[in-house]
N, C-alpha and C positions, 0 to 999 in steps of 0.2 A: 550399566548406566541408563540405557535405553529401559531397561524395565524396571527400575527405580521411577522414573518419569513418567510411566508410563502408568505405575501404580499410585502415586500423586494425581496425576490426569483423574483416574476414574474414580476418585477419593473426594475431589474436586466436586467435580459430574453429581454424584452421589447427594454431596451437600447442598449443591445448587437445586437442585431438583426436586430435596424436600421442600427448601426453603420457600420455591416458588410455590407451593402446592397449597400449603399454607397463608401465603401472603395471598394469592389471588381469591382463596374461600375465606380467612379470617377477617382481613382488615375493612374498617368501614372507610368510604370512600372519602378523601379530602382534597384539596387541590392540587391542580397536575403537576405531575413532575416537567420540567423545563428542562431543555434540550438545546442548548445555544448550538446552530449547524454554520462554523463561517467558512464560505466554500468558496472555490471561483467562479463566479458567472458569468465573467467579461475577463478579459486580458489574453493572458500568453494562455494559461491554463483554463480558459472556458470548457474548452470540449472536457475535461473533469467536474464542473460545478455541478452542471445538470445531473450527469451519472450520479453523484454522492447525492441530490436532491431525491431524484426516484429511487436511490437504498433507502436512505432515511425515512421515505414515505411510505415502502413495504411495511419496511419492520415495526413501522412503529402503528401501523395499521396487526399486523400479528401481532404486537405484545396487548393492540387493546383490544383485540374481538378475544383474545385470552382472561381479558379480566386484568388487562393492567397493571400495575407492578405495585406492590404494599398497596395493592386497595385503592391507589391512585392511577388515573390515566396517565398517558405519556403525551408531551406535546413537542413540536418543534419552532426555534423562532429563527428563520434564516439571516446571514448579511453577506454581502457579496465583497469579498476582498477583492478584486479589481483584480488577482495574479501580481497584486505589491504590495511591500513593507508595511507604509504609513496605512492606507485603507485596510491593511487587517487590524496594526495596531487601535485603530478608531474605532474599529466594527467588536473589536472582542471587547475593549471598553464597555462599547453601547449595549454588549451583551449581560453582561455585569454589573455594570452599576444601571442601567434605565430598563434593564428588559428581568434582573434579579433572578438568572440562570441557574439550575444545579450544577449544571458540568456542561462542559466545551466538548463537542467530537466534532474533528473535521482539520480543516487548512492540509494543502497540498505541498509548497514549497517549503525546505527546510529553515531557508533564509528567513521566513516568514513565520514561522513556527518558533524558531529563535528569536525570533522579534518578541514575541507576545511572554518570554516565560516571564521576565520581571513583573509583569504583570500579573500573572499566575501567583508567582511570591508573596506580593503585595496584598492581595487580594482574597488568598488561597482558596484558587480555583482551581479545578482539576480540568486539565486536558488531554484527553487520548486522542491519540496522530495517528490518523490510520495508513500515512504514505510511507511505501520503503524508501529508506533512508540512507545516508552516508555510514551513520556508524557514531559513538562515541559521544551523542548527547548528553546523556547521563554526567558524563564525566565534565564536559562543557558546563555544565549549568551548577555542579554538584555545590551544595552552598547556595544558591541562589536560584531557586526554583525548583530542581530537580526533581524534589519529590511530589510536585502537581503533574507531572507529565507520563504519561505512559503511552508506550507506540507501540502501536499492534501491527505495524507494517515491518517486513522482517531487513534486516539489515544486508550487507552483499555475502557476506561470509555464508550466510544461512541459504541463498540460492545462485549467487551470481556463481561463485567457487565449483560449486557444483556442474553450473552450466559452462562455466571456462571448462571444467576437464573432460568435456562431454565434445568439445569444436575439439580441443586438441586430439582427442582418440579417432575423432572421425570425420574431420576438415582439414584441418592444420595447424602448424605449431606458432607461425608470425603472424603477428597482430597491429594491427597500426589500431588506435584508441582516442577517439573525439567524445568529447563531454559538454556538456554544457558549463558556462563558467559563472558560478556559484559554488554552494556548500555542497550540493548532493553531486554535480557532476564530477568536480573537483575531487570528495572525496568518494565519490564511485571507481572513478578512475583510478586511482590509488592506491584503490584495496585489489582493483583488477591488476594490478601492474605486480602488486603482492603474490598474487593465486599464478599466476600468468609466468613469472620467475620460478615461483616455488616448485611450479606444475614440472619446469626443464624446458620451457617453450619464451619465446624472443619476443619486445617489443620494437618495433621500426619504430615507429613513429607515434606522439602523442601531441595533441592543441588542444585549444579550449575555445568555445565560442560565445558571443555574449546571447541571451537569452532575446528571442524574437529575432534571431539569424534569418533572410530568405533567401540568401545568396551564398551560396555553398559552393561555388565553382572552383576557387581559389583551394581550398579545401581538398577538393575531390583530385582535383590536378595534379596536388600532392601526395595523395594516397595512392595514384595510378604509378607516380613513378618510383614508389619506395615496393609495390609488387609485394602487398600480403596476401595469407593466404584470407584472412577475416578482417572487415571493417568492425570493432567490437565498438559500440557506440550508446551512448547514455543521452540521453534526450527522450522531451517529453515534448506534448501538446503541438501545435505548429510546428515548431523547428522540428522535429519527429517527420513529421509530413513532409515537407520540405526536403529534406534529404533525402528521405528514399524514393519521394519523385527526382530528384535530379542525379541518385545514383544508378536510378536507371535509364535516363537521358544520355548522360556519359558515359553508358555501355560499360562499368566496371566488374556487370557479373560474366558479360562475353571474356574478359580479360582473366577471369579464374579466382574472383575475390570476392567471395561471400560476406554479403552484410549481415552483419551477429548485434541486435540492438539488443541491450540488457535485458530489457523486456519491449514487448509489443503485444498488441491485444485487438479483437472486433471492432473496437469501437474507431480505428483508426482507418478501417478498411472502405467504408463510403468514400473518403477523401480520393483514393487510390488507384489506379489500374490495377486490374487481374497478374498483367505482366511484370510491375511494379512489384510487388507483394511477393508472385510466386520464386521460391528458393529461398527465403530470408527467415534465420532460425528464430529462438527468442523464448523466453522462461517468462515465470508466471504462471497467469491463470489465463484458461480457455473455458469459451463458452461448452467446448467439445469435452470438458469434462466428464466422466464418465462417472458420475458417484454418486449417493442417494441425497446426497445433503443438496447439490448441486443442480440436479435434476428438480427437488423438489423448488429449490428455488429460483430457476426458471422458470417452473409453472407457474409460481408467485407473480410473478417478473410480466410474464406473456398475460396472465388473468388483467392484472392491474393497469399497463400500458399497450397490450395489442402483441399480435404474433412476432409482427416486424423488430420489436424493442430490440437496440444494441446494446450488449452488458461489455463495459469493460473493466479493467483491471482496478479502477477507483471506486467503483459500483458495487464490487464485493469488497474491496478495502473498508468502505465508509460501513458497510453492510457488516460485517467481522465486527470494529468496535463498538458497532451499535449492540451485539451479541454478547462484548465482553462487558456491555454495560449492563445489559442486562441481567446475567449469570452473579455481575457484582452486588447486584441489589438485591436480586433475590436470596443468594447468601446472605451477606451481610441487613437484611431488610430496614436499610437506610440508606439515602442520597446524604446524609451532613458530609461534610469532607473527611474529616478524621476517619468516618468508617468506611467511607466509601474506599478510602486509599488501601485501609486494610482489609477490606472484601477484594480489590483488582489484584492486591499484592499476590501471586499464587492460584489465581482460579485459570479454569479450563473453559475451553468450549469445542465442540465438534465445526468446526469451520469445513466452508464447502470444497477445499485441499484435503481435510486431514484434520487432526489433532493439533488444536494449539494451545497457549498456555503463556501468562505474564509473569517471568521469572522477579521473584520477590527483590531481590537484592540490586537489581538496575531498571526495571519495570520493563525492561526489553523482552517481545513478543517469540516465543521457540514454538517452531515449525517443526512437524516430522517430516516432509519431503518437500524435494522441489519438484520440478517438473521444465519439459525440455521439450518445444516444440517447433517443427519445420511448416512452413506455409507450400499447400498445393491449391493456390487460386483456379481452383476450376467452373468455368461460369455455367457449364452444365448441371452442375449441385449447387445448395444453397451457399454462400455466402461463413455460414456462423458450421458448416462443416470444413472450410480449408484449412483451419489451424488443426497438425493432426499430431497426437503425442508419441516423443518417441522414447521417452526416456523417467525416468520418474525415480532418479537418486536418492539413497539418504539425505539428509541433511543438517550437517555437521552443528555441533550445539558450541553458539560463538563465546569465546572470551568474555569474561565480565568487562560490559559497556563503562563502567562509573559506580559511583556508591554513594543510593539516594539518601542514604541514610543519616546524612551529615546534617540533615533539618529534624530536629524535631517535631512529632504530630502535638499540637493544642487540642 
């Protein structure tokens, strides 16, 4: 199966790469392509807006000292959803009908992301979501939107699972599991509880907290007397912060309970102590990546904003679909919707993980590996060397998400 996929991938690659070679020397230059970026600047999710602002500003600086996409530059027009509902629904509007967008890359929360597809329908706009997700969008929407949306951010099945079997073989088997309470913690949680059973291994204990939580104690109090071996925990932005300062306040790692956040990344680490940080697993991406795609775009990254730049996990997320957009148009050498959907349907890119790829039939994003690392905060090395990899699993290719297909392309 893997070499089926694998041979699509470079089939992909192949076509994309004529396609560009051609557009960048044949076409005569017309007006920019538009880039609606609606990210969080402000709210619960700020510390993600900026990160996906400086991707977006790399790449879209490399697609135009390249000569641009079909002959046209590439431009960006930002809004700031606030980390809420209503101000995304407003901003991706004003994206569309006042600022007359080709496509949508960006938004962080699922809830939020959900909000905007009728819109998408209405409209037939194309959005790619670069945030991992709960899962089962596709199917969510199927009929009513569906087929505008593609997420390049991979779902739990594709790394969480992986990283569940990884604490079981080499922490522990009980899990007590806090999520944030919405659509992605809720259904983060869930699918952990799935892998977590399936794996032969226990759940103590599971809650939910409401998003912008700073008060964790209630919480933690209860995790100390149910005695797991992992806090496995799904949270992001602030509340992320927040708890792993105060699970190292309450002394839960003296006590033999490893905090396991689904993911965690650099960029969270300023907020931090050394001693905070140090022991705490977590999948994903690291700066400490060891790969040429990754290296080189850190040099990008360090050129453009200085040595010091924190990349995190949304930095290369926003970064990824800005890549799948590219690879799309240069295949398909058109931004209209109809082609554009049918260029994402199926193309590849070299992402700075690995090989990725936008399975045609749910537009859901397959990853070849995950990746599984432990934090050793030591203040005598840099910072963006503590996160160190220990593990780098397959990564299992998920169930079909939904079936975009129940819309017809005009």
């Amino acid at each position: 199966m893997r070499r089926l996929i694998r041979a699509v991938f470079l089939a992909v690659v192949i076509l994309v790469g004529t396609g560009g070679v051609t557009a960048v020397l044949g076409d005569s230059p017309g007006e920019p392509i538009r880039i609606g970026v609606p990210i969080p600047l402000s709210g619960a999710f700020a510390i993600f807006g900026e990160q996906m602002r400086q991707a977006t500003e790399l790449k879209l600086k490399e697609i135009n000292d390249a000569g641009g996409l079909i002959g046209r530059s590439v431009e960006a027009i930002y809004v700031d959803t606030q980390s809420e509902v209503q101000p995304t629904i407003d901003g991706v509007k004003d994206l569309i009908y006042n600022k007359n967008v080709d496509v949508l890359i960006g938004i962080v929360s699922s809830a939020n992301r959900d909000a905007v597809v009728p819109t998408l329908y209405r409209t037939k706009t194309v959005l790619i979501n670069p945030s991992s997700h709960e899962g089962m969008a596709p199917a969510k929407h199927a009929g009513q939107g569906a087929r505008y949306l593609f997420l390049t951010g991979a779902i739990p099945e594709q790394w969480a699972k992986p990283y569940i079997e990884w604490i079981i073989d080499n922490i522990g088997s009980e899990f007590y599991c806090i999520g944030m309470d919405y659509a992605w913690g809720r259904g983060s949680i869930a699918n952990a509880k799935e892998f977590i059973l399936e794996l032969g291994a226990t759940v103590v204990g599971e809650e939910y907290t409401p998003v912008g939580t700073t008060d964790f104690g209630a919480v933690l109090n209860r995790v100390l007397a149910a005695e797991p071996d992992v806090l496995y925990n799904v949270m992001a932005g602030a509340d992320l912060i927040y708890i792993v300062k105060q699970f190292h306040e309450f002394g839960l790692k003296e006590q033999g309970i490893t905090f396991g956040p689904m993911y965690i990344d650099e960029g969270y680490f300023a907020a931090l102590e050394p001693e905070a940080l140090t022991g705490i697993t977590g999948s994903g991406y690291s700066m400490s990546l060891d790969t040429e795609e990754n290296r080189r775009f850190l040099q990008g990254m360090r050129e453009m904003y200085g040595d010091d730049i924190v990349i995190g996990s949304m930095t290369v997320a926003q970064y990824n679909a800005l890549s799948f957009f590219e690879a799309a148009v240069r295949r398909g050498r058109s931004v209209e919707t109809a082609d554009l959907i049918r260029s994402l349907e199926g193309v590849g890119i070299s992402a700075l993980q690995g090989e990725e790829w936008l399975r045609a039939e749910d537009h859901v994003v397959i990853i070849d590996k995950a990746a599984v690392y432990v934090i050793e905060a030591d203040p005598a090395v840099p910072w963006y060397e503590w996160m160190k990899l220990v593990d780098q699993p397959p990564s299992p290719i998920p169930a079909l998400q939904g079936n975009v297909f129940v819309e017809a392309l005009e």
